[in-house]
C-alpha positions in Angstrom: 36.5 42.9 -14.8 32.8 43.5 -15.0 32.5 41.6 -18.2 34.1 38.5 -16.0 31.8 38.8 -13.0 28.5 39.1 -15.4 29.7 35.9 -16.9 30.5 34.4 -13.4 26.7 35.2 -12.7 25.4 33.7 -16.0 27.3 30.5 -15.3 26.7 30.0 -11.9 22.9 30.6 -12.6 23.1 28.3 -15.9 24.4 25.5 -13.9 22.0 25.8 -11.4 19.0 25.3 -13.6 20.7 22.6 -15.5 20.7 21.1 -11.9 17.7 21.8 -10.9 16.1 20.1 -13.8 18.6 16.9 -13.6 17.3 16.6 -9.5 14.0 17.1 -9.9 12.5 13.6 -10.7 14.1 12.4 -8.0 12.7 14.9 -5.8 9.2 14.1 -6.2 8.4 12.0 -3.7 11.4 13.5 -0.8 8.9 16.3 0.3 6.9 14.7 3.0 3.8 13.0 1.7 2.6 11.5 4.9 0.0 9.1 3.9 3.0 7.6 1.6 5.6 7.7 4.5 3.1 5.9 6.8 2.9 3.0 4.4 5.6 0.3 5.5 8.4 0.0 2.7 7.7 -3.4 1.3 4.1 -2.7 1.2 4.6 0.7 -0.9 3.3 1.3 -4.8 6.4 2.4 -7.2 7.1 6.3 -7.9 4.3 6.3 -10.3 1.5 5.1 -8.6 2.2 6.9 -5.8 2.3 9.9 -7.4 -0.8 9.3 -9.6 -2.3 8.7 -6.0 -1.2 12.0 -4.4 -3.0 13.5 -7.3 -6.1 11.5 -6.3 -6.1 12.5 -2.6 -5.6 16.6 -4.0 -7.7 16.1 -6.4 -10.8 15.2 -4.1 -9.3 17.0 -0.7 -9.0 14.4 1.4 -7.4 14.3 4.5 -4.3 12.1 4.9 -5.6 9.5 7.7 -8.3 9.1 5.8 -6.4 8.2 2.1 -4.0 6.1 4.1 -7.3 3.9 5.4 -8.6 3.6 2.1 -5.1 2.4 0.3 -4.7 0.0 3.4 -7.6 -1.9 2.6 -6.9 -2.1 -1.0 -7.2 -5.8 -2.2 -3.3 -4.9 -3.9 -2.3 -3.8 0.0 -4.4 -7.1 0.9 -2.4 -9.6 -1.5 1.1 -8.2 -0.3 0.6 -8.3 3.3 -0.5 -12.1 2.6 2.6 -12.6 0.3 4.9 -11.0 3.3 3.5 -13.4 5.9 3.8 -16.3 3.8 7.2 -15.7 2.9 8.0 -14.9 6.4 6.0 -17.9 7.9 8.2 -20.4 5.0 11.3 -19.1 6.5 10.1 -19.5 10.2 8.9 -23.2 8.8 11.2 -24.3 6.6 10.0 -28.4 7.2 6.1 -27.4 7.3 4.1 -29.1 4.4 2.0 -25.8 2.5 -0.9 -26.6 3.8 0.2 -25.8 7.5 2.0 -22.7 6.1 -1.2 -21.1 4.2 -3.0 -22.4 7.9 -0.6 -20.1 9.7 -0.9 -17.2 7.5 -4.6 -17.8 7.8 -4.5 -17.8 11.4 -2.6 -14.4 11.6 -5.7 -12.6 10.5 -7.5 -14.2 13.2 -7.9 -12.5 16.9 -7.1 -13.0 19.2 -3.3 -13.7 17.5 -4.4 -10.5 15.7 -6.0 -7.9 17.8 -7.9 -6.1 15.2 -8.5 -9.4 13.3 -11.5 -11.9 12.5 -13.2 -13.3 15.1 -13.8 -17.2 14.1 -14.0 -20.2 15.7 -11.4 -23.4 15.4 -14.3 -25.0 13.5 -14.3 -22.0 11.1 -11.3 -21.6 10.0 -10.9 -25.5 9.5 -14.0 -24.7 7.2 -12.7 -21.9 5.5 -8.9 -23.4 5.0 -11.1 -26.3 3.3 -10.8 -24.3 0.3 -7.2 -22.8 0.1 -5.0 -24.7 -1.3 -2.4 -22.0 -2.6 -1.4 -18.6 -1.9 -3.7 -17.7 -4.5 -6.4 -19.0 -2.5 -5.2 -17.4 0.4 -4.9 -14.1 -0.8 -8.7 -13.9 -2.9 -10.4 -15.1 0.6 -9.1 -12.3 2.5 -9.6 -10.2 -0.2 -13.6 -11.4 -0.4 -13.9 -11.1 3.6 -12.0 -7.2 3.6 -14.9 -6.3 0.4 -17.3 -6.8 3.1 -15.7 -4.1 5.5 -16.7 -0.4 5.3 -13.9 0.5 3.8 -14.1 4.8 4.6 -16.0 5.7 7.9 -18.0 8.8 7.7 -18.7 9.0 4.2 -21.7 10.8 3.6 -21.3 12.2 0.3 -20.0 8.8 -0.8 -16.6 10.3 -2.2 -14.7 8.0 -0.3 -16.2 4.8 -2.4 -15.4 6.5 -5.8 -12.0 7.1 -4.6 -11.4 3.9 -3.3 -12.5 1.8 -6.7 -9.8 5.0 -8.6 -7.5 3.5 -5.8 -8.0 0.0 -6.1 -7.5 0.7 -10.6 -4.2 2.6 -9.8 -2.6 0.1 -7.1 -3.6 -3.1 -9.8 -2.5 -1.4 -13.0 
């Protein structure tokens, strides 16, 4: 009988590692990475990135709020949210020529449609729209306006511009 229960033990524990080690890359990302859960889903790197990120932010002890800023104003985050609202604005507009689509994309960057957005003129974003003719376009203008933000606010030891350029290389890789 004891022979039976050691072997009972063996198994049971045997079968636990063997799941352990079958679950665990899928368990990488379920404990609660909150810079990651913040991030809406169709804006959100794959498994790798994300993980090669959450090495990043350990690495150089940054707080969450702070990574989640920095991967927000990536020009990769930039491109998608312009590729979400264009899809979005060709559904809503299914008879609009492109031009008036890639004008109403444009214009939801702009305040006051967009609180926190650019502050221009009617005469300047005819100006600006001048110049985009595609998606493309689109997406490098806003990506050339968001270089010229500060990108990490209190950054005095200027750690927070060598992790974003490591961010920007992990999100366009």
């Amino acid at each position: 009988m004891n022979a039976i229960v050691k072997t009972y033990y063996f198994i049971k524990s045997l079968v636990g590692l063997l799941l352990l080690k079958a679950i665990a890359p899928f368990e990488k990302f379920t404990r609660t990475i909150f810079w990651l859960e913040q991030i809406p889903n169709n804006l959100r790197p794959d498994d790798r990135k994300c993980e090669n990120l959450e090495l990043l932010r350990k690495k150089y002890n940054l707080p969450n709020n702070t990574f989640l800023q920095i991967i927000l104003t990536s020009p990769a985050i930039t491109r998608k949210v312009q590729e979400n609202v264009y899809s979005n604005a060709k559904e809503q507009m299914p008879q609009a020529y492109e031009k008036e689509i890639l004008e109403a994309v444009f214009k939801s960057r702009v305040f006051p449609q967009n609180p926190c957005g650019l502050k221009m003129t009617e005469q300047e974003i005819q100006k600006a729209m001048q110049n985009i003719n595609s998606l493309d376009d689109l997406k490098e203008y806003f990506v050339e306006v968001d270089k010229k933000e500060t990108r990490v606010r209190r950054d005095p030891a200027g750690i927070g511009k060598v992790v974003a350029q490591k961010v920007d290389e992990i999100l366009e890789n």
